[in-house]
C-alpha positions, 0 to 999 in steps of 0.5 A: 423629299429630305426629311426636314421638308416632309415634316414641314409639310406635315406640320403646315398640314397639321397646322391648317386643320388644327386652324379648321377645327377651331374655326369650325368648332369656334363657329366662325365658319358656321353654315348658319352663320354663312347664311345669317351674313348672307341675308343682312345687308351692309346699313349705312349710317346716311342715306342721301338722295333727292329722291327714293322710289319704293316699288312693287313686283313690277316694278312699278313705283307705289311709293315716292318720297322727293324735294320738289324744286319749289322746296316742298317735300312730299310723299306720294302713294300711287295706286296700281295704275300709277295715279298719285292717291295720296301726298303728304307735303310739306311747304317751303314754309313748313306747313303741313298737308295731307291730300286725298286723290280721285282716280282721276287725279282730283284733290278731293280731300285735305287736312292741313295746319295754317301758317297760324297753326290752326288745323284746315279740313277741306272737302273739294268735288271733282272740278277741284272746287272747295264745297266745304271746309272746316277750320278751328282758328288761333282763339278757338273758334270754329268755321264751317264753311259749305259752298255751291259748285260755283264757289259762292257760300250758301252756308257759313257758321259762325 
């Protein structure tokens, strides 16, 4: 090798590991930082879908957030069996709902706001029907309603 290649060579060489220590020294190559990279996953500004889907170990669905095709949007909570427990919804209107579910998939409870705004409590029995509801109107007022299993009022203030 003519002496003018080797001391090329030997300079690119120098050159490189003169590049490692800074990076290395300058902790851009870093095994904690190689790892802290690694670990953080790009974030995206928006995320957009018609549905997401938070799943467990199994991979089983325990959480759905969608826009139904009536223009609803909910939240659903499913327990380990795959049973919808809980939905937080809200109608094409815009009002809101929280509804509690048996095992069997009943709506058992509900709390909503009115199109007028006042807040509903509803209390329903394993057929679906509403035994008693609880409502605060526009002016104030308040209404408790009870209900037989045929859904005649048997009780109602004021």
């Amino acid at each position: 090798m003519k002496p003018w290649a080797k001391a090329a060579v030997q300079g690119a060489a120098c050159g490189v590991m003169f590049g490692l220590v800074v990076l290395i020294g300058g902790r851009l190559w870093h095994p904690a930082t190689v790892a802290a990279q690694a670990k953080e996953p790009a974030v995206a500004e928006v995320v957009r879908a018609r549905r997401f889907e938070m799943v467990d170990a199994a991979g089983k669905a325990r959480a759905v957030l969608s826009v139904l095709p009536d223009g609803r949007t909910g939240l659903l909570l499913v327990d380990a069996g795959g049973k919808g427990r809980v939905i937080l919804r809200l109608h094409s209107d815009g009002t809101p709902v929280l509804a509690l579910y048996d095992a069997a998939g009943k709506e058992r409870a509900s709390l909503s706001l009115l199109p007028d705004g006042s807040p509903a409590l509803g209390f329903h029995d394993a057929a679906g029907k509403t035994r008693a509801a609880l409502s605060v109107r526009p002016d104030g007022t308040s209404t408790l309603v009870l209900a037989d299993a045929a859904g005649k009022v048997i009780w109602k203030a004021p």
